[in-house]
TIRO-2110 file (N, C-alpha, C; in Angstrom, 1 decimal):
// TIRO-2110
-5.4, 0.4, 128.5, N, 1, A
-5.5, 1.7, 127.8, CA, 1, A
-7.0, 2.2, 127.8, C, 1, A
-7.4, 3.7, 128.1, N, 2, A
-8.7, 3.8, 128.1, CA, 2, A
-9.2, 3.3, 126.2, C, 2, A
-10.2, 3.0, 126.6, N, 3, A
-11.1, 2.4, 125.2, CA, 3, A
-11.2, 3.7, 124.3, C, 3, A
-11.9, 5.3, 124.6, N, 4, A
-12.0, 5.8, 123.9, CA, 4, A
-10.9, 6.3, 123.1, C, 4, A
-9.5, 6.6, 123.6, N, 5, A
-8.3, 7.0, 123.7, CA, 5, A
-7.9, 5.8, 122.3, C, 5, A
-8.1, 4.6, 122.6, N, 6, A
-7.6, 3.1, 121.6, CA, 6, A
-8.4, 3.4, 120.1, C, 6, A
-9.5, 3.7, 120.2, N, 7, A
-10.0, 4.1, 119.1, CA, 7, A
-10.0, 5.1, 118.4, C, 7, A
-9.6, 6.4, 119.1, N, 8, A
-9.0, 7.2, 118.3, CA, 8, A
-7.6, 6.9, 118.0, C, 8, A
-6.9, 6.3, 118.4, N, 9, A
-5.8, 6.3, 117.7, CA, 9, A
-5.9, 5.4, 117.0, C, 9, A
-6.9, 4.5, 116.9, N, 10, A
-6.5, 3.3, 115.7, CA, 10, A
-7.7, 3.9, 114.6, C, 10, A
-8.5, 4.9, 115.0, N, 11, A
-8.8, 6.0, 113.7, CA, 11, A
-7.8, 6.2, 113.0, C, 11, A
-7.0, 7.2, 113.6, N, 12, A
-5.5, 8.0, 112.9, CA, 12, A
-5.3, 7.0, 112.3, C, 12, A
-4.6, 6.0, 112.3, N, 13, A
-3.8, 4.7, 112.0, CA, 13, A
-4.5, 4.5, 111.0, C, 13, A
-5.7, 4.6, 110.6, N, 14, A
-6.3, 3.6, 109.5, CA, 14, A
-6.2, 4.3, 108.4, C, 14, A
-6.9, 5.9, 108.6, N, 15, A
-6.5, 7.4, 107.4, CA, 15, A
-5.2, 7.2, 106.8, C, 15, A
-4.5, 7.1, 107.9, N, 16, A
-3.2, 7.2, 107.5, CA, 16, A
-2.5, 6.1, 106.5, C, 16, A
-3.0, 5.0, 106.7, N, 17, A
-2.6, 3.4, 106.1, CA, 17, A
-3.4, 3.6, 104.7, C, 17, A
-4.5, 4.5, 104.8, N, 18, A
-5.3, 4.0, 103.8, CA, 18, A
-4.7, 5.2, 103.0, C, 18, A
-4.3, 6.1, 103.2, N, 19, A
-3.8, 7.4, 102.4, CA, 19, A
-2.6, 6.4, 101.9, C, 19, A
-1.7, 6.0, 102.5, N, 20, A
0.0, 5.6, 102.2, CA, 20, A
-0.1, 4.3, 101.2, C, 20, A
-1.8, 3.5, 101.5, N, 21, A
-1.5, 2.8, 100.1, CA, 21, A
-2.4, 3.1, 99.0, C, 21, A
-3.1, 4.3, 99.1, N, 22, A
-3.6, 5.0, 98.2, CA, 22, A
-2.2, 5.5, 97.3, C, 22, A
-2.0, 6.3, 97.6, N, 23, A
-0.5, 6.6, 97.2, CA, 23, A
0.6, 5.5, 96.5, C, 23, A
0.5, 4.7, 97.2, N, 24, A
1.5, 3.6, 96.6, CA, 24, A
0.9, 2.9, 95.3, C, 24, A
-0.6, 3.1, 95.7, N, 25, A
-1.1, 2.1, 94.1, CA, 25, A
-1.4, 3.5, 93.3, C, 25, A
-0.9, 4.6, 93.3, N, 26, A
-0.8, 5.8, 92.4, CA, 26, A
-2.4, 6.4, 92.3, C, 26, A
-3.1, 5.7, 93.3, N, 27, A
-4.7, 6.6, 93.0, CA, 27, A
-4.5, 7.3, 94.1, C, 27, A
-4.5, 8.7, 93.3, N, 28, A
-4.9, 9.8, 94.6, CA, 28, A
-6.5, 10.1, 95.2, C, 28, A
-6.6, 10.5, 96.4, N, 29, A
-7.7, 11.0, 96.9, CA, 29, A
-8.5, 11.7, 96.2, C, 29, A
-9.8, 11.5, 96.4, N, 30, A
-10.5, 13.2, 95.9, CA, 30, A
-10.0, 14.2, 96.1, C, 30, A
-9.8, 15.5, 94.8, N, 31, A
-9.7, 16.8, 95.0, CA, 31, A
-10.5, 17.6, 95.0, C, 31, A
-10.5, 18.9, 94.5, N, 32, A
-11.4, 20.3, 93.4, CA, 32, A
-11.0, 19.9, 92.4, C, 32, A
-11.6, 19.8, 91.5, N, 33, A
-11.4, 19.9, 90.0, CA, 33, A
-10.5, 20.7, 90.0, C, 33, A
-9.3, 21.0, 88.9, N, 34, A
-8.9, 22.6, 88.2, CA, 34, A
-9.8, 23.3, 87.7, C, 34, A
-9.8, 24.5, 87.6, N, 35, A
-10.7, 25.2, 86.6, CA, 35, A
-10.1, 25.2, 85.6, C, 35, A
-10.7, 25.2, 84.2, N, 36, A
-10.2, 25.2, 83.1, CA, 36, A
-10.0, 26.3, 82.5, C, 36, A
-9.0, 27.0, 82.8, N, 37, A
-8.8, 28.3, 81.8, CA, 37, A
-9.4, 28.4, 80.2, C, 37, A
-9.8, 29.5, 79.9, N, 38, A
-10.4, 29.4, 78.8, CA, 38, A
-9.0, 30.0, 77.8, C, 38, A
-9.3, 29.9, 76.4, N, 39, A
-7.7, 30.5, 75.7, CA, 39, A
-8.1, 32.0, 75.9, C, 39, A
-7.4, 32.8, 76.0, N, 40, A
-7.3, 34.4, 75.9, CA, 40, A
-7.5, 34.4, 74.3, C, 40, A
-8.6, 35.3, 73.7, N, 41, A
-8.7, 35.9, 72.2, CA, 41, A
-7.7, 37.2, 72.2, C, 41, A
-7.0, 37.7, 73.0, N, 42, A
-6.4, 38.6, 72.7, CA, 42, A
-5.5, 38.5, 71.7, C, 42, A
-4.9, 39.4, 70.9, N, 43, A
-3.7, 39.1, 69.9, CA, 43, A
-2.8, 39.2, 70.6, C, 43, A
-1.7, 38.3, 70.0, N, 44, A
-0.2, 38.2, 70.6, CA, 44, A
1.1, 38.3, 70.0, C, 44, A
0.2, 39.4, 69.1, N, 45, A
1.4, 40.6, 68.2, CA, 45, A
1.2, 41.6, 68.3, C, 45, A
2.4, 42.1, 68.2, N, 46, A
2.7, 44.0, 68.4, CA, 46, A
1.8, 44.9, 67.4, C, 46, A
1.3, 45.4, 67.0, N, 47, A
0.5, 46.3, 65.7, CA, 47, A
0.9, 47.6, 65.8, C, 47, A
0.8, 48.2, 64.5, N, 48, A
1.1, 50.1, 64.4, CA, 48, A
0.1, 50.5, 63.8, C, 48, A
-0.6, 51.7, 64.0, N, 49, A
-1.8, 52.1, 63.1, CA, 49, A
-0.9, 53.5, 62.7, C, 49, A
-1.2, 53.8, 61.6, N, 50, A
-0.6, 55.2, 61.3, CA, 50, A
-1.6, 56.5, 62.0, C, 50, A
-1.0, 57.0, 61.9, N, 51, A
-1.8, 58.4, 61.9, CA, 51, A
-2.9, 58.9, 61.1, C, 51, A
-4.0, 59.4, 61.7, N, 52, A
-5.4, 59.2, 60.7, CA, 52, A
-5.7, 58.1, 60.5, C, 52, A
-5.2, 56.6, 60.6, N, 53, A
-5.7, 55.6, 60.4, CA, 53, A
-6.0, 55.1, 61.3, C, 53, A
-7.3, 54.0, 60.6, N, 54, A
-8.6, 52.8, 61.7, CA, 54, A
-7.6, 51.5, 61.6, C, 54, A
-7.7, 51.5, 62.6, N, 55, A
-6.9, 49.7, 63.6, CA, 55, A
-7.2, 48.8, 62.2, C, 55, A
-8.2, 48.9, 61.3, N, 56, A
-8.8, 48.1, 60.5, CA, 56, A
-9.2, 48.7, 58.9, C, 56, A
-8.8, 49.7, 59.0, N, 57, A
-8.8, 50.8, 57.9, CA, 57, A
-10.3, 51.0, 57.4, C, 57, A
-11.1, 51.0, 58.2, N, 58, A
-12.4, 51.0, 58.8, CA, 58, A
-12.9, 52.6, 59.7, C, 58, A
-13.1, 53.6, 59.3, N, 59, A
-13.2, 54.6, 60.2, CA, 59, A
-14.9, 54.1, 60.5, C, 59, A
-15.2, 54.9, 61.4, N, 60, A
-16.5, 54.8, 62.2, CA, 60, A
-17.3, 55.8, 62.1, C, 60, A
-18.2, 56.6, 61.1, N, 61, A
-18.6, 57.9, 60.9, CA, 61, A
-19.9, 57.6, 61.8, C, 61, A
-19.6, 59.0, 62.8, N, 62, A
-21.1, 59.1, 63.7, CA, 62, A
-22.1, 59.8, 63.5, C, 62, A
-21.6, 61.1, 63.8, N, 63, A
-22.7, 62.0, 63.5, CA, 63, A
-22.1, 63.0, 61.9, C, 63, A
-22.8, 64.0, 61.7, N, 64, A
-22.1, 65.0, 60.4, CA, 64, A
-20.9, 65.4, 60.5, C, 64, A
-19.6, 64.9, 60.6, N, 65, A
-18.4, 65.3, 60.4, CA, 65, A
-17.4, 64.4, 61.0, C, 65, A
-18.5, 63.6, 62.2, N, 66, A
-17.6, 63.1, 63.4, CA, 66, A
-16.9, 61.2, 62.8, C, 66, A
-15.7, 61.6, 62.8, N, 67, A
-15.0, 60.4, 62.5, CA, 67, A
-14.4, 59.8, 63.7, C, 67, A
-14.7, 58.4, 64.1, N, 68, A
-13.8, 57.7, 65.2, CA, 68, A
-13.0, 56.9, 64.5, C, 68, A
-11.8, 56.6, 64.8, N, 69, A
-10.4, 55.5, 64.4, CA, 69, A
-10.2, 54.7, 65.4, C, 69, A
-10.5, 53.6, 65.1, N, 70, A
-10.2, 52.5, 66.3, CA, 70, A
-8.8, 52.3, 66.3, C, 70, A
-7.8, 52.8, 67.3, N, 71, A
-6.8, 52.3, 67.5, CA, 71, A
-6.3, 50.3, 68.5, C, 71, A
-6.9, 50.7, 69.1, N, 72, A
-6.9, 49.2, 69.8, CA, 72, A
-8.0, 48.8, 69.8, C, 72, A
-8.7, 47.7, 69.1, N, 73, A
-10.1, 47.4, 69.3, CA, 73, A
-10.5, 46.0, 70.8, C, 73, A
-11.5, 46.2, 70.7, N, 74, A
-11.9, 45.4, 72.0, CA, 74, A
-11.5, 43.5, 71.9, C, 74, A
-11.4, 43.3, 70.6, N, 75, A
-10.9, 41.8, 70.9, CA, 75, A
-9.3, 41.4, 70.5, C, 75, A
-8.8, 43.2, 70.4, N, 76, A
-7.4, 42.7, 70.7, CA, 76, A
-7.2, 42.4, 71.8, C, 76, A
-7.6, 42.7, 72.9, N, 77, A
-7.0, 42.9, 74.2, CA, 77, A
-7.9, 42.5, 75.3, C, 77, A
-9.2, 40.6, 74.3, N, 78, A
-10.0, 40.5, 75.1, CA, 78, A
-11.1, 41.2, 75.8, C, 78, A
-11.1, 42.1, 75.6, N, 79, A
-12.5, 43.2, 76.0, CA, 79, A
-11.8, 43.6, 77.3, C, 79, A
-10.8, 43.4, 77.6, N, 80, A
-9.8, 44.7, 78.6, CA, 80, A
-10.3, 45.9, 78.1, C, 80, A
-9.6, 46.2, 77.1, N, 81, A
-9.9, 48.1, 76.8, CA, 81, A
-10.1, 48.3, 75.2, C, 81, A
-10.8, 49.3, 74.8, N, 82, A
-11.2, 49.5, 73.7, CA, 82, A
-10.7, 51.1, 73.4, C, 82, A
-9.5, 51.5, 72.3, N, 83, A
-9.0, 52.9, 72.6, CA, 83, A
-8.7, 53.3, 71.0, C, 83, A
-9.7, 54.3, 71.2, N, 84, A
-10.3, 55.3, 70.0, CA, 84, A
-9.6, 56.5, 69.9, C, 84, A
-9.2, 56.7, 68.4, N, 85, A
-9.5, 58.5, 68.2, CA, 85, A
-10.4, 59.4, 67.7, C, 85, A
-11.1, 60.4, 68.1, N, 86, A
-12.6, 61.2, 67.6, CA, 86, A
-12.0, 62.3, 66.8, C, 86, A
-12.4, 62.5, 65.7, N, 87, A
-12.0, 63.5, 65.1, CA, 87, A
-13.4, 64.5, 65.2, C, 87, A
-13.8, 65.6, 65.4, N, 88, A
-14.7, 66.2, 65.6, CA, 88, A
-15.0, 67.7, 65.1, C, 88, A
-15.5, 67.8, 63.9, N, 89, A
-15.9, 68.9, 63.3, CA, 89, A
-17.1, 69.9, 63.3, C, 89, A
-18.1, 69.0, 64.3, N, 90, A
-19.5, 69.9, 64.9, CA, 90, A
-19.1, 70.4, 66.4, C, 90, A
-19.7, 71.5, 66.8, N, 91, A
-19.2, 71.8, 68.0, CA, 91, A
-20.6, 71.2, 68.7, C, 91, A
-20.1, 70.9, 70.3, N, 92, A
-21.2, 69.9, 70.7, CA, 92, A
-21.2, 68.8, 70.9, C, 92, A
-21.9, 67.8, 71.9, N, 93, A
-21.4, 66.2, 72.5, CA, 93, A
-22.1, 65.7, 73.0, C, 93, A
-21.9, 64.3, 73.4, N, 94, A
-23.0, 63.5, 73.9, CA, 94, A
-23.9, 64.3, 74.9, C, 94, A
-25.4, 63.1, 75.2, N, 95, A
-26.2, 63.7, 76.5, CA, 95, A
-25.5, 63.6, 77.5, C, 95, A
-25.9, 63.9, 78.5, N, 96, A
-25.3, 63.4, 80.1, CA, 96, A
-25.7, 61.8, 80.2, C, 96, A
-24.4, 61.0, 80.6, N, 97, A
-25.2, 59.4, 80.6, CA, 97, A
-23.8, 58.9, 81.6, C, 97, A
-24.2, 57.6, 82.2, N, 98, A
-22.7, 56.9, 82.6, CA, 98, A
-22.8, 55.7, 82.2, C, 98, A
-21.9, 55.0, 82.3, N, 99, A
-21.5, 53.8, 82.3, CA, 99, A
-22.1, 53.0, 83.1, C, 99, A
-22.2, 51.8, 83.0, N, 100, A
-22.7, 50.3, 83.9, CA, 100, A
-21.4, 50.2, 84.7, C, 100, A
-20.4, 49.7, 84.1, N, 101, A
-19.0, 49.0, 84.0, CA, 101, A
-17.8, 49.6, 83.3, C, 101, A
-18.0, 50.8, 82.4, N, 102, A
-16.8, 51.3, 82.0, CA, 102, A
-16.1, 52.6, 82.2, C, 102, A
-14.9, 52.1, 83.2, N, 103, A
-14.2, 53.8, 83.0, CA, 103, A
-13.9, 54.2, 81.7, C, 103, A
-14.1, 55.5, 81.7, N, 104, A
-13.5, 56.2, 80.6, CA, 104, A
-12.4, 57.2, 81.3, C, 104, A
-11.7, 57.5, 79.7, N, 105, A
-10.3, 58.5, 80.1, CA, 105, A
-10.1, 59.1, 78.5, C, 105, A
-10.4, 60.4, 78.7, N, 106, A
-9.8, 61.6, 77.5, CA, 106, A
-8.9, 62.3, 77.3, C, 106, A
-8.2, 62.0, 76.2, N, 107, A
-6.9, 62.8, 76.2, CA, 107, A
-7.0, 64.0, 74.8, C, 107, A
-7.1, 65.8, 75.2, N, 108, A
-7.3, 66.4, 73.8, CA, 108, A
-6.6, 66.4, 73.5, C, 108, A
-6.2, 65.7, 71.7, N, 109, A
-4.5, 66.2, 71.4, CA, 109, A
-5.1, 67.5, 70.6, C, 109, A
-6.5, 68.1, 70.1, N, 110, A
-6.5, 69.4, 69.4, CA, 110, A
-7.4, 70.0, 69.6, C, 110, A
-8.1, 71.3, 70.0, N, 111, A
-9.0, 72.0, 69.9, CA, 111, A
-9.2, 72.2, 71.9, C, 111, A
-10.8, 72.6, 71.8, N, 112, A
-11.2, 73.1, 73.3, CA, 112, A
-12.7, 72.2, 73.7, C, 112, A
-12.4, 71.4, 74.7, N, 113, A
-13.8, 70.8, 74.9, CA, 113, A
-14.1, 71.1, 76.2, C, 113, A
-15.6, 71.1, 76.4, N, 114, A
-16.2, 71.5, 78.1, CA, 114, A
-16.5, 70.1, 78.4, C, 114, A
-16.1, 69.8, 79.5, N, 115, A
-16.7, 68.5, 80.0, CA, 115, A
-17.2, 68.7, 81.6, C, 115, A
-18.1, 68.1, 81.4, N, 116, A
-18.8, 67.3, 83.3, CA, 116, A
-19.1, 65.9, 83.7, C, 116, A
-18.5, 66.1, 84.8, N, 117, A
-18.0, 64.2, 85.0, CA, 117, A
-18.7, 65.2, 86.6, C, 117, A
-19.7, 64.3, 87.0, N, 118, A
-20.6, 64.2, 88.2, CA, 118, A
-20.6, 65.7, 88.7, C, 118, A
-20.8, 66.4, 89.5, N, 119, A
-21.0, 68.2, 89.7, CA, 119, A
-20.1, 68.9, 88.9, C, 119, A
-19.0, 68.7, 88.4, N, 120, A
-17.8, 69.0, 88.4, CA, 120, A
-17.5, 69.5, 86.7, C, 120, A
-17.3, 70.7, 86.4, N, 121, A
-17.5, 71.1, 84.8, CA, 121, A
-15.9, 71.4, 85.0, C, 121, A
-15.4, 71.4, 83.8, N, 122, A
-13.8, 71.5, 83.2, CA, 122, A
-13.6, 72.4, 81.9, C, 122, A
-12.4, 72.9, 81.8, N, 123, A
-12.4, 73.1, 80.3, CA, 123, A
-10.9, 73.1, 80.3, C, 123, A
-10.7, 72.0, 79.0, N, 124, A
-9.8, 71.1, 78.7, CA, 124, A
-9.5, 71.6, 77.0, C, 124, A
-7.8, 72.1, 76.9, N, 125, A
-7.5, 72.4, 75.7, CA, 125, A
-5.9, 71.1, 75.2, C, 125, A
-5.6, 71.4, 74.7, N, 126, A
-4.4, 70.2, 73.7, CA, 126, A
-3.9, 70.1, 74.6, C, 126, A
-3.5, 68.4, 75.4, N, 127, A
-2.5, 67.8, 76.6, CA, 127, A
-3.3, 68.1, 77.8, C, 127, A
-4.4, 68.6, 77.7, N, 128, A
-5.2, 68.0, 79.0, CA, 128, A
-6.1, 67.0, 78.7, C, 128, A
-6.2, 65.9, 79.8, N, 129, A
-6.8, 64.6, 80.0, CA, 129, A
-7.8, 64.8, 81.0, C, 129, A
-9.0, 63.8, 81.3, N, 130, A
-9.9, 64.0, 82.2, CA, 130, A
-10.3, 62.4, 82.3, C, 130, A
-10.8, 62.1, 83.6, N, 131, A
-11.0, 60.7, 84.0, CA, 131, A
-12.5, 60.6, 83.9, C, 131, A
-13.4, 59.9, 83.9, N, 132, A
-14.7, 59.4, 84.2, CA, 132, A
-14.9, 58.4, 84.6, C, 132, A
-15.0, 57.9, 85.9, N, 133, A
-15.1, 56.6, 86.4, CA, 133, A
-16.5, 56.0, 86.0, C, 133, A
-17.0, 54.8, 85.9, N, 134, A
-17.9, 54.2, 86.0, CA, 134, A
-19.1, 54.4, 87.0, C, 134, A
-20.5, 54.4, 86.7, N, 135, A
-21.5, 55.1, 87.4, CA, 135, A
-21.3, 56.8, 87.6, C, 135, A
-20.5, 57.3, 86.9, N, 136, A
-20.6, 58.9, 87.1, CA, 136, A
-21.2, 59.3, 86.1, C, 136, A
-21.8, 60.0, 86.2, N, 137, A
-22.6, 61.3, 84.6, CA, 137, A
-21.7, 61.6, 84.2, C, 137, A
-21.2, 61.4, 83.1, N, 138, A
-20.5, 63.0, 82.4, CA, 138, A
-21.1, 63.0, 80.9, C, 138, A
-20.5, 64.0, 80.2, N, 139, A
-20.8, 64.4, 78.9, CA, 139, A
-19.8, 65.8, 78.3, C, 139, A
-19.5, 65.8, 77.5, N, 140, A
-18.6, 67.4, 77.0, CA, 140, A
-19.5, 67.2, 75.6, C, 140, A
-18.2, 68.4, 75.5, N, 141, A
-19.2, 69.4, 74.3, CA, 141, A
-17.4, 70.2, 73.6, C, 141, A
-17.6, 69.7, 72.2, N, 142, A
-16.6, 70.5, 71.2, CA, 142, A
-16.9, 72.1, 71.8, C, 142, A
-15.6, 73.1, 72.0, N, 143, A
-16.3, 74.2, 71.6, CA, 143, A
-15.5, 75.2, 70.8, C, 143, A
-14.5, 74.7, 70.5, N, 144, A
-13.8, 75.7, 69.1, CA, 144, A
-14.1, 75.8, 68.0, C, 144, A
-13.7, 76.7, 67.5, N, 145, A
-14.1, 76.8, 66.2, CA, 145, A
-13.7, 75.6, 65.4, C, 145, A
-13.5, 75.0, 64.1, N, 146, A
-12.7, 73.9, 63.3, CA, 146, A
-13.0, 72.6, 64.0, C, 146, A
-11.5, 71.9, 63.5, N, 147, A
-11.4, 71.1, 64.2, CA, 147, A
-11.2, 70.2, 65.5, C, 147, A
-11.5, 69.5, 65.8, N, 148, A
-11.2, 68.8, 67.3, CA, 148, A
-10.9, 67.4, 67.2, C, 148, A
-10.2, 66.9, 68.0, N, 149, A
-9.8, 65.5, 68.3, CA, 149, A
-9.5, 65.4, 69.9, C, 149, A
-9.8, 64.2, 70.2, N, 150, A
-10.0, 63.3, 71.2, CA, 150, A
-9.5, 62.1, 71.1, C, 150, A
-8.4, 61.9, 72.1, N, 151, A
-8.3, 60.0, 72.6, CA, 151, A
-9.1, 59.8, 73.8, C, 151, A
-9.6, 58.6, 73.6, N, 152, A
-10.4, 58.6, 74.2, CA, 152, A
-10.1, 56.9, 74.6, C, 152, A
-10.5, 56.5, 75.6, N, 153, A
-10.3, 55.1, 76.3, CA, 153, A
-11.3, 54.3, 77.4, C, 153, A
-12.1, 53.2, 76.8, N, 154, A
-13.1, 52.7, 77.8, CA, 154, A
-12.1, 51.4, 78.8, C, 154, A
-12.7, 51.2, 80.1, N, 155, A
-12.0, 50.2, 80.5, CA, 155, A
-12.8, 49.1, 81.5, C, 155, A
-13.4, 48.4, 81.2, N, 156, A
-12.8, 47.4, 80.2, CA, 156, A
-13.8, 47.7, 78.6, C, 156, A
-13.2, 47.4, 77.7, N, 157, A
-14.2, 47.9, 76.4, CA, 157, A
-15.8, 47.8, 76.6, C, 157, A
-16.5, 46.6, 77.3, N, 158, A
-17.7, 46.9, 77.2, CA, 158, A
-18.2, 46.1, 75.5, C, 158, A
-19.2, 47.0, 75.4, N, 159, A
-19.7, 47.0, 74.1, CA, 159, A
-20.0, 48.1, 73.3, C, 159, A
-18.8, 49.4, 73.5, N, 160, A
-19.0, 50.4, 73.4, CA, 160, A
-18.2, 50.3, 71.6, C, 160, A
-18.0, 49.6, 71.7, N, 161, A
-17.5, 49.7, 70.2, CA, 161, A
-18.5, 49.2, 68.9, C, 161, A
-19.3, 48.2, 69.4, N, 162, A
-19.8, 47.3, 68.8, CA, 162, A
-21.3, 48.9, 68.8, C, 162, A
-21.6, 49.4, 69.7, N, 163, A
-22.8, 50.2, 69.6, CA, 163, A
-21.8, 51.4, 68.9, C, 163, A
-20.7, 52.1, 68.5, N, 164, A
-20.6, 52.9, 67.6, CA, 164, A
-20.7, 52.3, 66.2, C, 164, A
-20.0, 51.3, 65.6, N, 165, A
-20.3, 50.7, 64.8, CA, 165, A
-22.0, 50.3, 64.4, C, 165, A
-22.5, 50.4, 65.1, N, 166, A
-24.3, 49.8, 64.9, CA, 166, A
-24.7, 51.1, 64.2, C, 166, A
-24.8, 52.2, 65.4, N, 167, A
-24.8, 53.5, 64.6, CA, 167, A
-24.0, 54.2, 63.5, C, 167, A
-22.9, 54.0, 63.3, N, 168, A
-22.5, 54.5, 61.6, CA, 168, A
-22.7, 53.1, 61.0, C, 168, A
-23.5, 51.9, 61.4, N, 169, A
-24.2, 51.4, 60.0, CA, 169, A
-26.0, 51.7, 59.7, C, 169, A
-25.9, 52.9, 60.4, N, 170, A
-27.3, 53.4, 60.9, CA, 170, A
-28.7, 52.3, 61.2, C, 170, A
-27.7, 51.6, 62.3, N, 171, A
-29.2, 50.3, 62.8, CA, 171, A
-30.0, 51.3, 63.7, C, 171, A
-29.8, 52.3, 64.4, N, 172, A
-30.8, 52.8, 65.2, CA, 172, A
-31.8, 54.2, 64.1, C, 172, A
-31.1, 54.2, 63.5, N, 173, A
-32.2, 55.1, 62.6, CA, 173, A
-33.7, 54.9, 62.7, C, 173, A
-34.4, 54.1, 62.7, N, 174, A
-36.0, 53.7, 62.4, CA, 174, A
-36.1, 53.5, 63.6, C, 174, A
-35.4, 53.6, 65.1, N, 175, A
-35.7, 53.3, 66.2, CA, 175, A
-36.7, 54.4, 66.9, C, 175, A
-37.8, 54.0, 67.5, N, 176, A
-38.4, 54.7, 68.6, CA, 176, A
-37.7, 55.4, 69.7, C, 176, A
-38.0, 56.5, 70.2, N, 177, A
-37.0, 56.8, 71.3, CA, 177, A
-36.8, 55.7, 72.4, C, 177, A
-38.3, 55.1, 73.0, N, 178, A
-37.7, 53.9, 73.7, CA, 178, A
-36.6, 52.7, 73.3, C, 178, A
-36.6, 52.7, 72.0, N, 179, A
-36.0, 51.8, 71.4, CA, 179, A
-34.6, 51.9, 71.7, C, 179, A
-34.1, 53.2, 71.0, N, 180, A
-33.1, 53.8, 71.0, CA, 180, A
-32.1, 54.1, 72.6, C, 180, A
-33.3, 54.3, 73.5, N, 181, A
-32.6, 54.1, 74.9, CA, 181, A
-32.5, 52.4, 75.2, C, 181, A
-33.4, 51.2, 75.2, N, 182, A
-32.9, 50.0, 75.3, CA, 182, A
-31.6, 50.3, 74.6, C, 182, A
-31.5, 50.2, 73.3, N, 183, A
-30.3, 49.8, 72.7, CA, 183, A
-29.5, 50.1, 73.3, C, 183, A
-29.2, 51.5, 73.5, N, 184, A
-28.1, 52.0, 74.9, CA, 184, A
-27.6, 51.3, 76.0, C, 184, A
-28.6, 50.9, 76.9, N, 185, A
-29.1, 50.0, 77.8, CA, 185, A
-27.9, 48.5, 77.5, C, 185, A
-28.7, 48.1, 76.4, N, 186, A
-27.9, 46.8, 76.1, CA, 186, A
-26.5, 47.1, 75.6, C, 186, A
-26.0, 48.1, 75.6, N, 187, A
-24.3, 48.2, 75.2, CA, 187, A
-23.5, 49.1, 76.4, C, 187, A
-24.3, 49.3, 77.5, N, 188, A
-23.7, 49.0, 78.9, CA, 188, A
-23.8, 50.7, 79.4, C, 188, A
-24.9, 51.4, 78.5, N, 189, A
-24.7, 52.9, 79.2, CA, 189, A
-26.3, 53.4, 79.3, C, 189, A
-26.3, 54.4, 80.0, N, 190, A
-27.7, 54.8, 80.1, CA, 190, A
-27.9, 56.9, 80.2, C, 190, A
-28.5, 56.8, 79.2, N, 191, A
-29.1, 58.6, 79.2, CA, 191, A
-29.8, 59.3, 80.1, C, 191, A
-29.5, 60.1, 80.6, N, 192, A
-29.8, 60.4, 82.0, CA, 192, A
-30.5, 62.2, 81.9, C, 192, A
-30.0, 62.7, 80.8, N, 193, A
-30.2, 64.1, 80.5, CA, 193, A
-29.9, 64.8, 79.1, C, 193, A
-30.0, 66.4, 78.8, N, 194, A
-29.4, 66.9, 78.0, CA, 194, A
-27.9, 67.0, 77.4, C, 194, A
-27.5, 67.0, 76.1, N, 195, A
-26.4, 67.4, 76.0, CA, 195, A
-25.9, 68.3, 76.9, C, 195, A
-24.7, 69.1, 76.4, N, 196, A
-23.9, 70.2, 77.4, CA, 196, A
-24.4, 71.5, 76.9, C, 196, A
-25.4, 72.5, 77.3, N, 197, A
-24.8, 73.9, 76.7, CA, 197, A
-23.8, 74.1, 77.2, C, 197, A
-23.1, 75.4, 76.6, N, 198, A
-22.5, 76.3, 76.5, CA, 198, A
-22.5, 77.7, 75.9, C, 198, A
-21.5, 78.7, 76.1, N, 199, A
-21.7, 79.8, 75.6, CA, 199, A
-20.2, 80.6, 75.2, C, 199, A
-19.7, 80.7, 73.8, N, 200, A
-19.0, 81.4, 73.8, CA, 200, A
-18.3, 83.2, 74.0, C, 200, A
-17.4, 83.4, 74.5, N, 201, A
-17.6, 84.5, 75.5, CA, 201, A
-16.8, 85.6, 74.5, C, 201, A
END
């Protein structure tokens, strides 16, 4: 039998012998580790929030009038999604800014808002919705008279809850403007320009 031919097969033969009494004396071969799943913090109960009411009976006052209600907060659902109601009594709205990592999605249930999400300006009245994908500008602007509300939805939450909460416990108050943009910065969004004008016609 050629020699090199004998020794590869009595290679095979030996892997093989040495696997079959590996096995027999119950020690397996080296693997990969498993990875160890970490536990999920999400909750693993159903919840109702009423109407007008905070997930936590906690409302979130922002600016003069403007009340948010946390309906699903970010460590129900693991920092998946974070989904707010804005009650909104100043006409008027954020700067132009986008996200690092979070879609957003608005739903008006009352009043009239102008929005722009990247070139693109809208005007959205009760049962229209608008998308904001992540890295896009947008910003809107109340413009009815009274009242306004907004649902509103980040995806994945981010730390966009934790930075409204900071501001209606007014931590950025004494902030420098640089200050005040880091802080931004560190809760996953960045200001890029002016609010929205507009003009009522």
């Amino acid at each position: 039998m050629n020699r090199k031919k004998f020794l590869s097969i009595a290679s095979i033969a030996a892997i093989i012998s040495m696997t079959t009494t590996s096995f027999a004396k119950g020690v397996l071969l080296p693997t990969k580790e498993p990875e160890k799943k970490q536990k999920s913090k999400r909750t693993d109960k159903g919840f109702k929030v009423d109407a007008g009411k905070d997930r936590f009976d906690k409302n979130i006052s922002l600016f003069e009038g403007d009340t948010f209600s946390t309906k699903v907060s970010t460590k129900d659902t693991d920092g998946d999604i974070f989904v707010f109601e804005s009650v909104r009594l100043k006409n008027g709205g954020p700067a132009l800014h986008y996200h690092f990592d979070q879609d957003e999605w608005w739903y008006v249930l009352k009043g009239e808002f102008l929005f722009k999400v990247g070139e693109e300006t809208f005007n959205l009245k009760a049962g229209d919705s608008i998308f904001g994908p992540c890295m896009v500008p947008h910003a809107f602007a109340k413009t009815n008279e009274g009242e306004a509300k907004l649902l509103m939805f980040f995806q994945p939450a981010g730390k966009m809850e934790a930075y409204f909460k900071a501001v209606s416990n007014g931590e950025m108050v004494n902030l420098s403007d640089k200050e005040k943009n880091d802080f931004k910065e560190a809760h996953g969004f960045k200001v890029i320009g002016p609010a929205l004008t507009y003009y009522k016609g």
